[in-house]
Steps between C-alpha positions, in 0.01 A plus 500: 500500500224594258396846483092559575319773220384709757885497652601575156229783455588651859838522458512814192471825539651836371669811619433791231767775482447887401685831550269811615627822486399617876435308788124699506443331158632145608306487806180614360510216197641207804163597714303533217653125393454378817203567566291395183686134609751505146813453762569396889805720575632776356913610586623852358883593551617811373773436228703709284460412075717578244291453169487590144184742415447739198870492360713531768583301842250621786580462942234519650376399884205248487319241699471146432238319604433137535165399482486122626189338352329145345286727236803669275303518176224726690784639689686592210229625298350747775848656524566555153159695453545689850889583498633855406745425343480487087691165440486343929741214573298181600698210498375177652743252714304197502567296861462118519673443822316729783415346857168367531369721808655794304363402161146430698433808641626655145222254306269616808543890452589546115242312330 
């Protein structure tokens, strides 16, 4: 079976991942996302990190978000000029096998 362009164009998409130090901060950014159309969906979980920060190993309680989208690069630019933290974690899982209803209504509301 051959594989259309368009098929091939609808079936990407990214989920962007970043850490927020209160749920306050991670919801305001995910509206503020959402709603100038750079992602679809946004999920935050409250996690637990262990990192490495200023010379010595850091625990902290955080939020992770996952901001589903089609536009990463805007995506990925608006939260490195908007996040509070000085050196943010955005890391970009690129998806290239999403269902097509799903992955419609993501092209539909992200882009």
């Amino acid at each position: 079976m051959n594989t259309t362009e368009s098929e091939v164009t609808l079936s990407k998409g990214s989920i962007v991942l970043s850490t927020f130090q209160s749920r306050l901060s991670a919801n305001k950014i995910a509206k503020d996302m959402i709603s100038r159309k750079l992602c679809a969906c946004v999920n935050i979980i409250k996690i637990n990190s262990i990192y490495y920060w200023n010379n010595k190993i850091q625990y902290d309680d955080e939020y992770l978000c996952f901001f589903k989208t089609v536009s990463s690069a805007k995506l990925r630019k608006e939260l490195k000029k908007i996040h509070p933290y000085k050196v943010p974690e955005i890391i970009e899982i690129k998806i290239d096998n999403v269902d097509k209803d799903y992955l419609g209504w993501l092209i539909s509301s992200a882009s």
